[in-house]
Backbone as a ProteinNet text record, in pm:
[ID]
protein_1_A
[PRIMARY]
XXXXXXXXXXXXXXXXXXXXXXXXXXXXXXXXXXXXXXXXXXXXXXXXXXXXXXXXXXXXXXXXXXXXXXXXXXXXXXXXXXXXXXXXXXXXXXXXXXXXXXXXXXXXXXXXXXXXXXXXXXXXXXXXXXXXXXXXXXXXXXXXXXXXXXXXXXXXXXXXXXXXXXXXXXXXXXXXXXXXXXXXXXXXXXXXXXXXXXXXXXXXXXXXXX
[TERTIARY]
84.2	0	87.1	75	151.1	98.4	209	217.9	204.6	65.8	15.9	145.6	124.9	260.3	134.4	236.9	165.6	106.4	1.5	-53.3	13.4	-61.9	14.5	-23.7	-82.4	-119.8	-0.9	80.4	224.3	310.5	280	340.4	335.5	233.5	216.7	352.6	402.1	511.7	618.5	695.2	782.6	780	734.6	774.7	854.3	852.2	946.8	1024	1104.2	1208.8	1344.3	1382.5	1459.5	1591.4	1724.9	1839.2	1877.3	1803.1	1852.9	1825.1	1713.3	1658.5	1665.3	1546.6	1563.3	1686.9	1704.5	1809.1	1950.7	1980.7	2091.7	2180.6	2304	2444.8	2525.7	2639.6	2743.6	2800.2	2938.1	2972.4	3077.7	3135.4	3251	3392.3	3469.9	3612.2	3709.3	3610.5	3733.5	3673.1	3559.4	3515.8	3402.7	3374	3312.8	3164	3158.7	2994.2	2848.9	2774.7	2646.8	2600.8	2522.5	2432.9	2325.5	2303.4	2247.1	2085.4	2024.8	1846.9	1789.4	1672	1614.2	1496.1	1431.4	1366.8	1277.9	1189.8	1121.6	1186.3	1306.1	1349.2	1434.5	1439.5	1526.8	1508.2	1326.5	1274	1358.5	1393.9	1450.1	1647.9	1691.9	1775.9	1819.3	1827.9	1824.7	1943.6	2037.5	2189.9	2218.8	2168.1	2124.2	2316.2	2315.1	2482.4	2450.5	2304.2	2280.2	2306.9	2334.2	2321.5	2193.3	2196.1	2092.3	2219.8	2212.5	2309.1	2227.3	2273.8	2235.1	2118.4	2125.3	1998.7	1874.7	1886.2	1852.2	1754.5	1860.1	1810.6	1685.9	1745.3	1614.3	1486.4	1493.2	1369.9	1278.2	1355.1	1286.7	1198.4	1278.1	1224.3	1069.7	1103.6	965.7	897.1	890.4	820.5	732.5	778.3	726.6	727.9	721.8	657.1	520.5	499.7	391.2	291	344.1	234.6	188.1	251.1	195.6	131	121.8	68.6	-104.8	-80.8	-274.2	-318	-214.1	-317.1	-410	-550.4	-643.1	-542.9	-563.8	-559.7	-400.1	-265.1	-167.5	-141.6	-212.3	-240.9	-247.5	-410.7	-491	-391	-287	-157.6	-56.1	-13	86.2	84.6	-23.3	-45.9	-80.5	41.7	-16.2	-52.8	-70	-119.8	-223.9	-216.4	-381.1	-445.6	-293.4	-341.4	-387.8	-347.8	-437.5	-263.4	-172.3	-61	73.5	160.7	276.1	390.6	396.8	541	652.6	749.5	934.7	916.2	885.9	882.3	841.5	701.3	568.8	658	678	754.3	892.1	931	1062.2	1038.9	922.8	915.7	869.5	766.4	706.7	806.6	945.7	1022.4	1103.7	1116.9	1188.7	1095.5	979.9	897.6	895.9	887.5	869.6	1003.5	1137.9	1241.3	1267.4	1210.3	1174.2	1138.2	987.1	918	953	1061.4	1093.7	1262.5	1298.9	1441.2	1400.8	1233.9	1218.9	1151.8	1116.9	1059.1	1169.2	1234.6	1388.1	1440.9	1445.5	1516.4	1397.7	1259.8	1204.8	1209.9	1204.5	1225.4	1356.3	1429.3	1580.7	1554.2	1540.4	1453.1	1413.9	1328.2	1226.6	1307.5	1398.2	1509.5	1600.4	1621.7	1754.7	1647.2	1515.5	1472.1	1453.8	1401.6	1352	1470	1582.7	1706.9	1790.2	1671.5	1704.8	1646.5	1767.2	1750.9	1626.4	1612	1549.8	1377.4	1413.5	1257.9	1223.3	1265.4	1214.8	1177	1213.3	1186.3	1069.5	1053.9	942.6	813	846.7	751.7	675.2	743.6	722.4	688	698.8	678	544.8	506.6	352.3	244.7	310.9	216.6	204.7	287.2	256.4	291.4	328.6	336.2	167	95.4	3	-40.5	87.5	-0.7	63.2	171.8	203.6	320.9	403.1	514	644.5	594.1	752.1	866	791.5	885.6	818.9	847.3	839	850.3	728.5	785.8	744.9	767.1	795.4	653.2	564.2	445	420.5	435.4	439.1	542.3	649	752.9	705.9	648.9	604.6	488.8	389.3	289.4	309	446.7	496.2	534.8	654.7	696.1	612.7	480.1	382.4	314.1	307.3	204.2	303.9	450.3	551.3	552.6	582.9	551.4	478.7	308.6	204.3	194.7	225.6	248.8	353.3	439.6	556.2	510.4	399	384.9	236	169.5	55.2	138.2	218.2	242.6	340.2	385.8	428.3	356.5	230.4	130.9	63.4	91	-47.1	80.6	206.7	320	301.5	287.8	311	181	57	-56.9	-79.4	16	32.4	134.7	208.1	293.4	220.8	121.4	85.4	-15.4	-70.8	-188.8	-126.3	-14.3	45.2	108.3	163.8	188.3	108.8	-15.2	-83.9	-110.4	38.8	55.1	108.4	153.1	218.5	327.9	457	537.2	684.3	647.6	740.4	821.2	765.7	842.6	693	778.3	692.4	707.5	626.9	620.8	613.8	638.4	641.3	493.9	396.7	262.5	233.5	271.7	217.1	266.8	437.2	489.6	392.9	354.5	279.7	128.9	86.4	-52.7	-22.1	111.4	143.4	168.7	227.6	247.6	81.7	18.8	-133.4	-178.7	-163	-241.2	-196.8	-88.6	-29.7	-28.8	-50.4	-69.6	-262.2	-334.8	-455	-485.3	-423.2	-419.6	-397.8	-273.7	-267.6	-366.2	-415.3	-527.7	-647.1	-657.2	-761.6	-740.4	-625.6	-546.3	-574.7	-541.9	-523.4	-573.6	-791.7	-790.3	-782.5	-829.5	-774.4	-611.5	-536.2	-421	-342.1	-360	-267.9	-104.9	-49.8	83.1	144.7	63.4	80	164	234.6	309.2	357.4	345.6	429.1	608.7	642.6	624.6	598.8	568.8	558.7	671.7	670.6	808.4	828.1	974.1	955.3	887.9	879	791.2	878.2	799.1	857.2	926.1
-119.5	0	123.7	209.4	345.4	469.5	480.6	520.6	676.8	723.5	840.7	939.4	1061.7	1159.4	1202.4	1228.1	1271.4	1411.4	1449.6	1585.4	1660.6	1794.9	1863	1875.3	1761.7	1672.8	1640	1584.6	1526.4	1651.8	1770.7	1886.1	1873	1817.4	1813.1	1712.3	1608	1567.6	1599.4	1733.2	1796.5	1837.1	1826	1922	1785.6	1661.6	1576.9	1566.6	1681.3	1600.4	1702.9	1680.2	1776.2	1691.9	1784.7	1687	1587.8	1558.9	1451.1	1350.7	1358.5	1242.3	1173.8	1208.9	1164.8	1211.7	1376.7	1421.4	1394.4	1341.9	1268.2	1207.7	1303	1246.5	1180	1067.3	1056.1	1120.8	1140.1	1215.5	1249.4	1404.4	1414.9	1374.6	1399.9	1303.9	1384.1	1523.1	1551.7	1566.2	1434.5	1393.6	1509.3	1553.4	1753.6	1644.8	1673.8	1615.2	1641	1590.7	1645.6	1743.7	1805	1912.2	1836	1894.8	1847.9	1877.5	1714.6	1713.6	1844.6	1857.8	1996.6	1945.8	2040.9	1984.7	1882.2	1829.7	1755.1	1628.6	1602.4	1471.9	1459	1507.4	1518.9	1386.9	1311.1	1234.3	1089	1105	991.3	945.3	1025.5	1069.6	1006.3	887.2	768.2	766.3	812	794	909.6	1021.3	1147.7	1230.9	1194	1243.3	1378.6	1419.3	1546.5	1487	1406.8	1370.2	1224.3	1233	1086.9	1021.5	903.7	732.8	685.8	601.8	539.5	461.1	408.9	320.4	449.8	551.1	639.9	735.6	755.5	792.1	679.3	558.5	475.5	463.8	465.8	492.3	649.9	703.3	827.8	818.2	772.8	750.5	612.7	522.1	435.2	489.9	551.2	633.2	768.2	766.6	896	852.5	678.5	632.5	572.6	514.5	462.5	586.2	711.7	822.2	838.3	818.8	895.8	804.4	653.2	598.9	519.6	635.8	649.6	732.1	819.2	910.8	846.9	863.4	764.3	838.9	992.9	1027	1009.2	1025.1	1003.6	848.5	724.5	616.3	566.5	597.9	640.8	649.9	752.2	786.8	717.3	694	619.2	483.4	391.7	240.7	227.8	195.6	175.7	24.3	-92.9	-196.7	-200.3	-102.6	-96.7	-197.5	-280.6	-414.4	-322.4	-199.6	-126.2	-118.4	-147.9	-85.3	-65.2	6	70	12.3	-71.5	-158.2	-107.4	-143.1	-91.9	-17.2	-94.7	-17.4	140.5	113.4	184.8	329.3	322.5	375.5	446.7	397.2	476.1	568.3	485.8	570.1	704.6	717.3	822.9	888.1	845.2	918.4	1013.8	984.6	1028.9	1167.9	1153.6	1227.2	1382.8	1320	1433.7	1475.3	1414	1482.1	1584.5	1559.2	1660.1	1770.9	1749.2	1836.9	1929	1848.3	1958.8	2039.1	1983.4	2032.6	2188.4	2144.9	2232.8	2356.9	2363.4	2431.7	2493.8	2487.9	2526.8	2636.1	2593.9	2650.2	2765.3	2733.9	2852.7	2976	2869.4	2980.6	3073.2	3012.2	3071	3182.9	3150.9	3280	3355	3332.8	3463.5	3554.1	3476.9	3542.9	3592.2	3623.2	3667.4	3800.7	3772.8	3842.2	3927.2	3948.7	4042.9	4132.9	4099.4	4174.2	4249.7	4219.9	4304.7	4432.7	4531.1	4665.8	4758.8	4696.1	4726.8	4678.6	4506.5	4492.7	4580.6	4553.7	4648	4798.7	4870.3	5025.3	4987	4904.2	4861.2	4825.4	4712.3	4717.5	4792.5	4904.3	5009.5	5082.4	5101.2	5209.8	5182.5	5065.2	4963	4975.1	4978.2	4973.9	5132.5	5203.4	5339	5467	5440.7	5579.5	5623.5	5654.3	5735.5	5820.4	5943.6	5988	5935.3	5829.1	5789.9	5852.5	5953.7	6016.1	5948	5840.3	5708.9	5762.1	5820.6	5828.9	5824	5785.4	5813.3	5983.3	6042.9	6160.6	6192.8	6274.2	6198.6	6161	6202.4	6167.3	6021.5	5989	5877	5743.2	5818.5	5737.3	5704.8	5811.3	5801.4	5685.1	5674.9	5567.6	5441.4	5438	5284.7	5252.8	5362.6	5344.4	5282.7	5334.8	5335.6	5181.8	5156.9	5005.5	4932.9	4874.9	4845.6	4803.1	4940.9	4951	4872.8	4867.3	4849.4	4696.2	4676.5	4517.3	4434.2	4483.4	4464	4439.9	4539.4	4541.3	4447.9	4437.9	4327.4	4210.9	4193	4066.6	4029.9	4117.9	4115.3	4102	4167.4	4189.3	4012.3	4000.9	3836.6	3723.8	3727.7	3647.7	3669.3	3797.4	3783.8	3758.8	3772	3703.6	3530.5	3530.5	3356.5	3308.5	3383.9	3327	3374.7	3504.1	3542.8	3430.6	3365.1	3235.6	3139.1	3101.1	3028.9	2993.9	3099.5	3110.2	3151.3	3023.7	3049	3102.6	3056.3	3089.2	3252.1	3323.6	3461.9	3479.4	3346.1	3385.8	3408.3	3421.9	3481.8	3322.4	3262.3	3142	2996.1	2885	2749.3	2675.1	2664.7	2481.7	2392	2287.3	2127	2144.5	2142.1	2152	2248.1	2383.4	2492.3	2469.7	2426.2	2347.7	2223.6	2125.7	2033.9	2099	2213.2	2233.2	2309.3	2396.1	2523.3	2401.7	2302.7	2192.9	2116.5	2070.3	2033.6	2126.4	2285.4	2384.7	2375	2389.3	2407	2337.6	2181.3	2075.6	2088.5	2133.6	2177.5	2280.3	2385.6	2479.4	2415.4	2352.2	2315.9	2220.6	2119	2041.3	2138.7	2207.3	2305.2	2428	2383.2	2515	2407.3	2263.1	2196.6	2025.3	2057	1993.8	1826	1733.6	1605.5	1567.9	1630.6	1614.4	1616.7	1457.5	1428.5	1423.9	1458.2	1434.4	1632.3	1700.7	1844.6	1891.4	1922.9	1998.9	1855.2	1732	1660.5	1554.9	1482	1411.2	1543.5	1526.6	1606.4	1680	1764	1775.7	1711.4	1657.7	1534	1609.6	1474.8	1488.3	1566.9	1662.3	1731.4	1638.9
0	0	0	-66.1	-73.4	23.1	98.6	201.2	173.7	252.5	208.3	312.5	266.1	351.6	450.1	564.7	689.9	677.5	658.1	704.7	825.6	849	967.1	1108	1091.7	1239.2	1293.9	1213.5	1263.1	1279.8	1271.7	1346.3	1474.6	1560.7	1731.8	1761.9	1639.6	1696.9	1714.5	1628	1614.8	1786.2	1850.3	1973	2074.5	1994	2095.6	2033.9	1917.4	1841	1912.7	2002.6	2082.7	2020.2	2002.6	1973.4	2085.6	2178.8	2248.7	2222.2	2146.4	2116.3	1957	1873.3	1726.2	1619.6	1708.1	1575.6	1651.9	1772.5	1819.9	1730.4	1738.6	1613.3	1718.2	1662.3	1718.7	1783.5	1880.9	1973	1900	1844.2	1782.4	1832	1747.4	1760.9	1841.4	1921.2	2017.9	2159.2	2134.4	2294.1	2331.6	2251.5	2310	2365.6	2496.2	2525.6	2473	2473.7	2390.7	2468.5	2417.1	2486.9	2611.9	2733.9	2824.5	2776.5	2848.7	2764.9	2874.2	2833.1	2827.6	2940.7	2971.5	3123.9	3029.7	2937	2904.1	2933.1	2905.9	2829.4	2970.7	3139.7	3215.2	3299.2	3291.6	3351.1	3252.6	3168.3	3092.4	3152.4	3170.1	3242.6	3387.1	3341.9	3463.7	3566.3	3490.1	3626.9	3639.8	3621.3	3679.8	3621	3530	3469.5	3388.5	3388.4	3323	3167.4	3061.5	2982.3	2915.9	2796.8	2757.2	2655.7	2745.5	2690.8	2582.2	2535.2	2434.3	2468.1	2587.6	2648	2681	2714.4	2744.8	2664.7	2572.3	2439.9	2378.1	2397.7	2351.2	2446.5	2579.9	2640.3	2630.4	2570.5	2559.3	2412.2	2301.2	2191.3	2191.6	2269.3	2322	2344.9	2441	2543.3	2427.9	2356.5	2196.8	2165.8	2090.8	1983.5	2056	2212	2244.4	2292.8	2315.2	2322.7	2199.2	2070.7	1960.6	1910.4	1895.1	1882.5	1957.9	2026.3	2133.8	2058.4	1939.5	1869.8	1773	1757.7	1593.2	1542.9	1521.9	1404.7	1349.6	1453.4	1328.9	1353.3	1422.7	1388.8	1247.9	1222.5	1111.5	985	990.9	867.2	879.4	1015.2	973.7	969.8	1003	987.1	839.2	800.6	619.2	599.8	697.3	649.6	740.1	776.3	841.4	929.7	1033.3	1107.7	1316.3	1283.5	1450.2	1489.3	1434.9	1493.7	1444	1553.5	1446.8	1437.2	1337.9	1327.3	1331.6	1355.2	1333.1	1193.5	1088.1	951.7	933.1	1014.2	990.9	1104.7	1187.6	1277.2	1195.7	1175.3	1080.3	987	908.8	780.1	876.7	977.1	1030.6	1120.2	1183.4	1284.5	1137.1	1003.9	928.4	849.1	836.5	823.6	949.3	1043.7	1169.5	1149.3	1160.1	1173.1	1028.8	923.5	836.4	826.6	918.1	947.5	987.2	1130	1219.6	1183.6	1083.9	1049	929.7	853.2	820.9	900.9	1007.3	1069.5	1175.4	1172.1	1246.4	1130.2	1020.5	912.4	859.4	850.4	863.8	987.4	1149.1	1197.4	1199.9	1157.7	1158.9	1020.5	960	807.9	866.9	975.6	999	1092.8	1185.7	1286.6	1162.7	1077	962	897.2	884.2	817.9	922	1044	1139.4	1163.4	1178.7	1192.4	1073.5	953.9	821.9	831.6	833.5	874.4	761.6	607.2	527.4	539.8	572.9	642.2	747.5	873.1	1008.5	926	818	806.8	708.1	638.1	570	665.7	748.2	816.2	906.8	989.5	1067.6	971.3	868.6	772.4	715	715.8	690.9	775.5	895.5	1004.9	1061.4	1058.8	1160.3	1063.3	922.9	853	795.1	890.4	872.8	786.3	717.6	610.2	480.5	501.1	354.2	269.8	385	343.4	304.3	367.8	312.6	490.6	573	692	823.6	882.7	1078.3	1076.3	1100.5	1174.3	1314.2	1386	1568.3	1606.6	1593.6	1629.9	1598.8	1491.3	1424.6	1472.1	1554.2	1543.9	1747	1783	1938.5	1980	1848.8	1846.4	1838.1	1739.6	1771.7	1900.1	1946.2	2077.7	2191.2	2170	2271.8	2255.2	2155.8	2109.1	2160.1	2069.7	2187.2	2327.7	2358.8	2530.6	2565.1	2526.8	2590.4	2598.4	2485.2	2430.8	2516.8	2527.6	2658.5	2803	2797.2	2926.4	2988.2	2847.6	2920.7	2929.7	2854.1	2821	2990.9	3044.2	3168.3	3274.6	3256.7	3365.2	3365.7	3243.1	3254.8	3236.7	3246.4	3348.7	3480	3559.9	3650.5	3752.3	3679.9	3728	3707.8	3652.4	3618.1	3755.3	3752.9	3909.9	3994.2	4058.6	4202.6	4170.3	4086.7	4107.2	4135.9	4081.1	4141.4	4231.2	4321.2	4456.7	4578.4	4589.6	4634.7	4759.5	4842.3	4979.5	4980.8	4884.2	4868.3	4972.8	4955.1	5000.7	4877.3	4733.2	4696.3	4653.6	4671.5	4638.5	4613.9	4533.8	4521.7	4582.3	4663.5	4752.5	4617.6	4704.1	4568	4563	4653.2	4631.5	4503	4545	4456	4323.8	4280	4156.7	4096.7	4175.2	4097.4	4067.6	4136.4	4064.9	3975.8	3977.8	3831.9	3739.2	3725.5	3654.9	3537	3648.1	3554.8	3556.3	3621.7	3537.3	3388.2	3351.6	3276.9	3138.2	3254.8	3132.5	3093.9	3132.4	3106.1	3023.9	3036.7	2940.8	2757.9	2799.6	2664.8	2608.6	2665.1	2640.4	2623.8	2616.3	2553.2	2486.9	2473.5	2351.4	2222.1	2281	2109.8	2160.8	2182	2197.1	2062.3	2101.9	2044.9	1988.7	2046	1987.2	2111.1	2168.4	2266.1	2326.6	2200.8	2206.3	2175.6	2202.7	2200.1	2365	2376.5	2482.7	2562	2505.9	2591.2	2539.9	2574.1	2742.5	2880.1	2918.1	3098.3	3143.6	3189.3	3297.6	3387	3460.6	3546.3	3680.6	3722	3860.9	3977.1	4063.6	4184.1	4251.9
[MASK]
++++++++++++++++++++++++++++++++++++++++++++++++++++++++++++++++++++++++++++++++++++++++++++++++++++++++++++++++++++++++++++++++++++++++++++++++++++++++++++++++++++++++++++++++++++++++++++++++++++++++++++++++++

């Protein structure tokens, strides 16, 4: 059966493709250590060396092929013999797909970080959004309104962080009990379950346990 390409459902998997895991290279030839896994992948992380082993690396990759496989829907795409589950084969062809996905989505965001720091875009775009009468310039009034949207934008976006921690510190001493950490924790993991619901494998594996 010819194996249909994954839709962008299989985008929710890109978020376990951390280099510790799928895009994991050999260790170069002057010993340089890998990069330490990232709080997701820290619970995999068994002899507590701040790195993922080879055994390591493979329980993490199980562990993301048997979550993604509770999904129907990228079930559904990636079971191409259609027997209810995901073989070694069926599994490869799909870990090679996501690491695609996600190598292209790195390389776009890296475009958009090259383009934002293009001194000709930024005067284009400010010049799009706040040149008012169409003179082709910022003049100060003009150039004060951006300032201000900016600002403002800066500053909700601060105000509704820091109403996200005083809820979370429920006791208001300025600090997290393990209690107050494990409920900021399934708040957290709740939010996203209704940011994107049916798509189980969105914002996880977990952070490890308190």
């Amino acid at each position: 059966m010819k194996n249909p390409s994954l839709p962008s459902l299989l985008a929710v998997a890109t978020l376990f493709l951390a280099p510790a895991v799928l895009s994991a290279q050999p260790a170069p030839d002057d010993d340089t250590p890998p990069p330490p896994p990232g709080p997701r992948w820290e619970r995999f992380d068994a002899n507590h060396d701040g790195q993922l082993d080879e055994s390591e690396r493979a329980a993490a990759e199980t562990a993301m092929r048997a979550r993604l496989a509770e999904n129907p829907r990228f079930l559904e795409r990636a079971d191409t013999d259609k027997d209810g589950a995901l073989s070694d084969a069926e599994w490869a062809v799909a870990k090679e797909k996501l690491k695609g996905m996600h190598r292209q989505r790195m390389e776009k965001a890296k475009e958009r970080r090259e383009l934002a720091r293009d001194p000709e875009f930024r005067r284009g775009f400010l010049l799009g959004k706040f040149d008012a009468n169409h003179d082709h310039k910022l003049d100060q009034a003009e150039r004060a309104q951006a300032r201000t949207q900016v600002e403002q934008r800066m500053r909700e976006h601060m105000e509704k962080q820091l109403a996200r921690l005083q809820a979370a510190d429920t006791d208001g001493d300025g600090k997290f009990s393990d209690a107050e950490w494990a409920a900021a924790k399934e708040n957290f993991r709740k939010e996203v379950r209704e940011l994107h619901p049916g798509q189980p494998g969105r914002g996880m594996p977990p952070p490890p346990e308190a």
